[in-house]
C-alpha positions in Angstrom: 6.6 -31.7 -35.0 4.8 -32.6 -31.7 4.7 -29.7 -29.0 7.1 -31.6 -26.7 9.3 -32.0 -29.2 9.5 -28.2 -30.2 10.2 -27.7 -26.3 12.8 -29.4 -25.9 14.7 -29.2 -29.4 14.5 -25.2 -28.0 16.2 -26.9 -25.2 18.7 -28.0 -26.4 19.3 -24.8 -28.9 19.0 -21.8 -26.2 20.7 -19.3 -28.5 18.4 -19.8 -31.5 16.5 -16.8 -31.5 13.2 -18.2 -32.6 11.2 -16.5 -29.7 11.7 -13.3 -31.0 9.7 -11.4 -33.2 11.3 -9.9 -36.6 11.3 -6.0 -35.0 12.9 -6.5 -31.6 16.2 -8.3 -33.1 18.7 -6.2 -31.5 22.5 -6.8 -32.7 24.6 -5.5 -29.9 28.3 -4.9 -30.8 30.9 -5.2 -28.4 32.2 -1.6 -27.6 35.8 -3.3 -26.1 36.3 -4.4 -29.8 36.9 -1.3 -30.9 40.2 0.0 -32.2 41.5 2.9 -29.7 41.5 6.2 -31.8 44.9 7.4 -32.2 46.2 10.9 -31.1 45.7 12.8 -34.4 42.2 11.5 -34.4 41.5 12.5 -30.9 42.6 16.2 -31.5 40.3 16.1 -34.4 37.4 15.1 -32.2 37.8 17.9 -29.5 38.8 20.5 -31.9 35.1 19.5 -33.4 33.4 19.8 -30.6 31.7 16.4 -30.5 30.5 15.0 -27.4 30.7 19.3 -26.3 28.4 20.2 -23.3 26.9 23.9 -24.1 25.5 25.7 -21.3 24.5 28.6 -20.1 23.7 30.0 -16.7 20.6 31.6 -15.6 18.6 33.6 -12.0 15.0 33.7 -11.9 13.8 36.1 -9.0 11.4 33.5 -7.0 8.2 36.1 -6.7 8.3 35.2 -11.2 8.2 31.1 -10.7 4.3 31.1 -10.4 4.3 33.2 -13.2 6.7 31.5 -15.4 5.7 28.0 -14.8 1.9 29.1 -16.0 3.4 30.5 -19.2 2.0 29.3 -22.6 3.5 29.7 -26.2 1.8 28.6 -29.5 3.7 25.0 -31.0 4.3 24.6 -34.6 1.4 22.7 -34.4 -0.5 25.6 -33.1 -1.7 24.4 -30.4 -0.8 26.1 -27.0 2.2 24.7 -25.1 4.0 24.9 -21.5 7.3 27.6 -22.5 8.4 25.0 -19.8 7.4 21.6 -18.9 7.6 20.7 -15.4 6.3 17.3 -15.2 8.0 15.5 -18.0 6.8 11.3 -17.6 10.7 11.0 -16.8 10.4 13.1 -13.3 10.9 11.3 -10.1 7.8 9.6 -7.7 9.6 11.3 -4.8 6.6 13.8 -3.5 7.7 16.4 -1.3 5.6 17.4 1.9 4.7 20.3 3.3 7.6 20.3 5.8 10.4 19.4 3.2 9.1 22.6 1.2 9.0 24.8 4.2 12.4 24.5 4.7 13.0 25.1 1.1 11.3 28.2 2.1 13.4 28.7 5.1 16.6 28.2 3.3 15.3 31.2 1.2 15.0 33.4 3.6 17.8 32.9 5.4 19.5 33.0 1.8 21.0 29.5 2.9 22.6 28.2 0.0 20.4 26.0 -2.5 21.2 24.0 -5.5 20.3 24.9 -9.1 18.1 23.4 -11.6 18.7 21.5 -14.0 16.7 22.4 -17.2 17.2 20.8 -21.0 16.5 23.3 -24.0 13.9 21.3 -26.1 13.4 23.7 -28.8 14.6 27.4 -29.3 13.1 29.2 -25.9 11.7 26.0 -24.8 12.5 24.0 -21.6 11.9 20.7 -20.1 12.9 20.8 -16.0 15.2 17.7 -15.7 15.9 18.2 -12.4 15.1 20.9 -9.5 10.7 19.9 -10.1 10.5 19.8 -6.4 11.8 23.1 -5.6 10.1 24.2 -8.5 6.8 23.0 -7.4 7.2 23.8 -3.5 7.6 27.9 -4.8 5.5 28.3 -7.1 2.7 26.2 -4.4 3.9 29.1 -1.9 3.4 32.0 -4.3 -0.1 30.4 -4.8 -0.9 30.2 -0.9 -1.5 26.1 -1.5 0.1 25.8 1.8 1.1 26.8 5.6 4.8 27.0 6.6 5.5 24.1 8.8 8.2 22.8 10.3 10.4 25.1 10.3 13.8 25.5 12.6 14.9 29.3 12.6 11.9 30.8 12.0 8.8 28.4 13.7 6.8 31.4 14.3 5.8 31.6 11.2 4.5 27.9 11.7 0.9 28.1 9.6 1.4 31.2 7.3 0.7 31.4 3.9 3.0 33.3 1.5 0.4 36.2 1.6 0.2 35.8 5.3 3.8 36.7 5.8 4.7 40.1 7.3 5.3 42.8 4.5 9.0 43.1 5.3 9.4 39.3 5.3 7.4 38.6 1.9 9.6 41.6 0.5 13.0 39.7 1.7 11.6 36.4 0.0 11.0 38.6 -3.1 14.4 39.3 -3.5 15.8 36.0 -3.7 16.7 33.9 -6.7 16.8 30.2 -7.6 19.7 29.3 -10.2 19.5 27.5 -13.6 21.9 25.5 -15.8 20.8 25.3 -19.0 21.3 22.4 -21.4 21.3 24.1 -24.7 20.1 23.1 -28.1 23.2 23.7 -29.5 25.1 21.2 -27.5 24.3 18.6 -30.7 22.5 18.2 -33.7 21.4 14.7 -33.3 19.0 13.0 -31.0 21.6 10.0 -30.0 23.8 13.0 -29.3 21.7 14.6 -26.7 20.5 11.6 -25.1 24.3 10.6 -24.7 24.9 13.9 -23.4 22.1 14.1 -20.7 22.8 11.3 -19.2 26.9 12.4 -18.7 25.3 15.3 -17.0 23.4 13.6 -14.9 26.4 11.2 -13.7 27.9 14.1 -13.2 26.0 16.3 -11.2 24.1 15.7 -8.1 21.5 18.2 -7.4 19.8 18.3 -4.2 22.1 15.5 -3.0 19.7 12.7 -4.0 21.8 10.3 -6.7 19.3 9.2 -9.2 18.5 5.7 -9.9 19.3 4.2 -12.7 15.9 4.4 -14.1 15.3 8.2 -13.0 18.3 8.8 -15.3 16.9 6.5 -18.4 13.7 8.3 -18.2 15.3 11.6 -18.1 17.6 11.1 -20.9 16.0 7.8 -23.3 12.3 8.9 -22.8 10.1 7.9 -26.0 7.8 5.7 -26.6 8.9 2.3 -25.3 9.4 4.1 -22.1 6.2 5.2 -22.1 5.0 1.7 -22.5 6.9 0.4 -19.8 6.1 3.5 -17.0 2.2 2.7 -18.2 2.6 -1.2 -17.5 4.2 -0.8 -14.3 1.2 0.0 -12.9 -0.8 -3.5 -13.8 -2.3 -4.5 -10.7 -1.4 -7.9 -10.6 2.5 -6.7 -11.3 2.5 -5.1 -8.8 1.1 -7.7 -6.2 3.4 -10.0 -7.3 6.2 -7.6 -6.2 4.5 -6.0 -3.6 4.3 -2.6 -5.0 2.1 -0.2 -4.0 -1.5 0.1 -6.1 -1.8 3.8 -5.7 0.6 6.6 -5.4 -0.2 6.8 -1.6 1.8 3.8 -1.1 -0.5 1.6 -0.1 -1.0 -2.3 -0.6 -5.1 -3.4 -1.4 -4.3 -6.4 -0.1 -3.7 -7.4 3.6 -1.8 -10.4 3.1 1.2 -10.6 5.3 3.5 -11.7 2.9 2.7 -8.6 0.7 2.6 -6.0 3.8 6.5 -7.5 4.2 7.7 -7.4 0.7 6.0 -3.8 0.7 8.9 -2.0 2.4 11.1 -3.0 0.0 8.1 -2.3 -2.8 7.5 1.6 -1.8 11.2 1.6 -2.2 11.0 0.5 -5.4 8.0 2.4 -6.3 10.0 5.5 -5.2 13.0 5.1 -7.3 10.6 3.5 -10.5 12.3 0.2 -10.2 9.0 -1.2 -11.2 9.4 0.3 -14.6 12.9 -0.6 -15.0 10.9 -4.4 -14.4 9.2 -3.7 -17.3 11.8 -2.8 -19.5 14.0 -5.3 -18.0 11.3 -7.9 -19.4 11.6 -7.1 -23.2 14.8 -6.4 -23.1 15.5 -10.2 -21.8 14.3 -11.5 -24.7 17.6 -10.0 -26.4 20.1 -11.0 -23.6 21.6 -14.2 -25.6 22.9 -11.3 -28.0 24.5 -9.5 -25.2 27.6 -11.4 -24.2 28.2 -9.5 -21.1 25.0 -11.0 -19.6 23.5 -9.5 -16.5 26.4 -8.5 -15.1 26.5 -5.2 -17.4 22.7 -4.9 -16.8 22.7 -1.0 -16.8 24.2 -0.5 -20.0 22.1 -3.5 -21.5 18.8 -1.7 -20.7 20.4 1.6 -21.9 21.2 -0.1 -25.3 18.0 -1.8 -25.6 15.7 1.2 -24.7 17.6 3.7 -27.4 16.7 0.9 -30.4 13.2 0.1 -28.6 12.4 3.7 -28.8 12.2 3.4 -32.3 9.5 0.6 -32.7 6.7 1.2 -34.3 3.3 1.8 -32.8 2.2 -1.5 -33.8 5.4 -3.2 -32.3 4.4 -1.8 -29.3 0.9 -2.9 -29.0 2.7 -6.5 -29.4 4.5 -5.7 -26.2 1.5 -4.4 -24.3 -0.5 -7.6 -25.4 2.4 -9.9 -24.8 3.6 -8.1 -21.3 -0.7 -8.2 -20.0 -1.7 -11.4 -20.9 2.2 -12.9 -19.4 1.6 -11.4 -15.9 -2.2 -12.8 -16.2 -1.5 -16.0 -17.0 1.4 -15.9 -13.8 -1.3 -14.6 -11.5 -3.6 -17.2 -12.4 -1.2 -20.2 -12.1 1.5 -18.7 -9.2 -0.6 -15.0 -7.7 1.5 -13.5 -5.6 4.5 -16.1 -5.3 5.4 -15.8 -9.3 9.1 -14.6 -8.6 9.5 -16.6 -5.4 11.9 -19.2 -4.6 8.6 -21.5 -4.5 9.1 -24.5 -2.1 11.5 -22.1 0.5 11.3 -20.3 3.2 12.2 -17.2 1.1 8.9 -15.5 0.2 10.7 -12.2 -1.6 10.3 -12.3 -5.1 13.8 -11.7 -6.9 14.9 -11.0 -10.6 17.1 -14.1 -11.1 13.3 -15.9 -10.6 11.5 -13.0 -12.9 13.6 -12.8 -16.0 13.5 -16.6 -16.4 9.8 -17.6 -15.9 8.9 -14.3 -17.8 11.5 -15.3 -20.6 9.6 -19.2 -20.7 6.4 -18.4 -19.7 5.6 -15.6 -23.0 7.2 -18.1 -25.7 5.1 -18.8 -28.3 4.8 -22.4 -27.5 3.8 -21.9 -24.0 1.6 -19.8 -25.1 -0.6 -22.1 -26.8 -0.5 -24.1 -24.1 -2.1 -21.0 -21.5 -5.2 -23.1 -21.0 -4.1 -26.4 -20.6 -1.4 -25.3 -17.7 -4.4 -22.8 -15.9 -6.4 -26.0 -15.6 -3.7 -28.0 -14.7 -1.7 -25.3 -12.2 -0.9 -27.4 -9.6 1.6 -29.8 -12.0 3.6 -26.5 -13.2 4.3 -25.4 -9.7 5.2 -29.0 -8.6 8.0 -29.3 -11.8 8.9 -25.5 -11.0 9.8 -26.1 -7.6 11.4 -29.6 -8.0 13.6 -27.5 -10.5 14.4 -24.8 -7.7 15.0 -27.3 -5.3 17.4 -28.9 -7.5 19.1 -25.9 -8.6 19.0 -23.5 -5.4 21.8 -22.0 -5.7 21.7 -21.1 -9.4 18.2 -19.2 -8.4 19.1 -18.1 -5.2 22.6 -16.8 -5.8 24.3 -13.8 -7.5 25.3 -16.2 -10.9 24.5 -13.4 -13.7 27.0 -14.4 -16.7 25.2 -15.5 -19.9 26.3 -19.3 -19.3 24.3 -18.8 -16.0 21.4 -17.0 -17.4 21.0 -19.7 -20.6 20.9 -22.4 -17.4 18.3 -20.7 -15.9 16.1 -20.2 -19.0 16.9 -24.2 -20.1 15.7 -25.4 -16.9 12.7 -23.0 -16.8 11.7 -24.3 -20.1 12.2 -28.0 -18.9 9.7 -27.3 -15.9 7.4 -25.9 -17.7 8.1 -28.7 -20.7 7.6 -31.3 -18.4 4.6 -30.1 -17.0 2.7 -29.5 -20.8 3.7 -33.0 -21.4 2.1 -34.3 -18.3 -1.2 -32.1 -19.1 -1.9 -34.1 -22.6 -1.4 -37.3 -20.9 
């Protein structure tokens, strides 16, 4: 069978599942199906203590944070180990500055109130910080006279003091105060699924610090593994990051002067900030599944949520198919579209948007375009023509809020006919 003919019989089949490989096939079962449990079976369940937060409450004086952050325990693999990890890959990109911890400082000692940390028991006696790395951070940087108070409202004459600057009486005050912990323990479940499930009702449920995580935040915190991993490490390819005008360093700040980019940026340090660019990434692989997911895009949260748990469990093998498959996608997009990949190409709207990005990612890593990488680089100025004819034609299909599956198949068929068209055109 020709090439153009495998195109469009794919066409005119969108569910067949052909682009997949044999390890990502993802059944996903409609939770609404399910039969309601009935009374007796409910009392069971709480009686059990399934789906059972266990907590437990804890006070750490601040003058020990320094201390207790530097503290190392031997693994079971006898190597050394943080008793409590502070950075976990999950943590935020939000970096506080000197000011915002100076009035951390301030709160202290005016023993201001101050919300407690969040931390997740990993092993018996060992702790990742979910939530509270900031205020963490800022004390145990003061206890280590890393910087100056500055900033501060109540107390600005001690503007440009380090902790071991302060007056005795005022260091001694300090001393005295205590930051609060709640404690996810081990206990609260014996499974993994279990504590994942239950992380992430605790952090729906509590807001620390008053910043509501993202989405993302959240799946990092409570679905970190390996395919997450992947996806935070690929969300920092260049040329991703161009095409959505996301910053290239963690100073927030484009390479290139284009002024397209420098306007998509403010909406790209956002982004950056809250890790949508990883949730990009995830959202990519996860596409591939979204004909088995009749809620479509308009469930998109859970969808990713569902995806990430199985994709966690691929192999390390399966995963270097991903890395190899996301790299050489976004290169072959750079080289045909650069910067206006998930642009409305042929409008006046220069913002790349998803409703363009899952479609052309979806089409443009198939195995049959593939093949045809070569033939389409030489030839780039016939893919864009079909590609915005198609937009043109179908504006408001790729320019609206349409996210069902019948509007997301549409998109993909008529992706794959642009790019059809224009393989078909190139072996003329």
């Amino acid at each position: 069978m020709s090439l153009k003919k495998t195109l469009i019989n794919e066409t005119n089949h969108p569910k067949e599942q052909d682009h997949l490989h044999p390890f990502e096939k993802i059944s996903f079962s409609d939770p609404d199906t399910k039969t309601k449990a009935t009374d007796e079976e409910l009392n069971t369940r709480y009686v059990s203590g399934k789906f059972r937060i266990v907590t437990e409450q804890a006070r750490y004086p601040l003058s020990t944070i320094l201390s207790m952050l530097n503290e190392e325990i031997v693994g079971d693999d006898g190597k050394k180990e943080p008793r409590y990890i502070l950075d976990p890959e999950y943590q935020r990109r939000h970096r506080w500055d000197d000011k915002r911890k100076s009035r951390l400082i301030e709160s202290f000692l005016m023993n201001a109130p101050v919300p407690p940390v969040f931390l997740f028991e990993r092993d018996l006696a060992r702790f990742e910080v979910i939530d509270g790395r900031q205020r963490l951070t800022a004390l145990s940087e003061f206890y280590d006279d890393k910087f100056a108070l500055t900033g501060l409202e109540f107390w600005s004459d001690l503007d440009g003091k380090k902790y071991s600057e302060l007056p005795s009486k005022i260091r001694g005050g300090i001393n005295r105060r205590y930051i609060s912990s709640v404690i996810l323990l081990k206990e609260t479940s014996t499974g993994d699924n279990d504590v994942a499930k239950l992380k992430k009702i605790v952090f729906e449920r509590l807001n620390f610090g008053g910043v509501e995580l993202s989405d993302q935040e959240a799946r990092n915190a409570v679905y970190n593994g390996p395919l997450n991993s992947l996806c935070v490490d690929l969300s920092e390819n260049e040329h991703f990051r161009l095409m959505w005008g996301i910053p290239n360093n963690h100073n927030l700040k484009v390479k290139d002067s284009d002024e397209e980019i420098d306007e998509s940026t403010k909406s790209g340090n956002s982004m950056f900030e809250k890790m949508d660019d990883v949730e990009l990434v995830l959202r990519f692989f996860a596409y591939r599944n979204i004909a088995n997911f009749k809620p479509g895009l308009n469930r998109i949260s859970e969808f990713l949520d569902r995806f990430i748990i199985e994709g966690n469990k691929f192999t390390v093998e399966d995963l270097k198919v991903y890395r190899d498959m996301f790299e050489k996608t976004i290169d072959f997009l750079w080289k045909i579209l650069d910067k206006k990949a998930f642009t409305l190409l042929g409008s006046t709207k220069t913002r790349p948007t998803k409703i363009i990005y899952d479609p052309i990612m979806f089409t443009a890593s198939g195995f049959d375009v593939v093949e045809q990488y070569d033939n389409l680089i030489k030839n780039k100025d016939k893919l864009r023509d079909n590609l915005k004819k198609m937009y043109r034609e179908n504006k408001e299909l790729f320019s609206g809020r349409s996210s069902n599956l019948n509007h997301t198949q549409q998109r993909n068929e008529l992706t794959l006919k642009a790019f059809t068209n224009a393989i078909a055109n190139t072996n003329k």
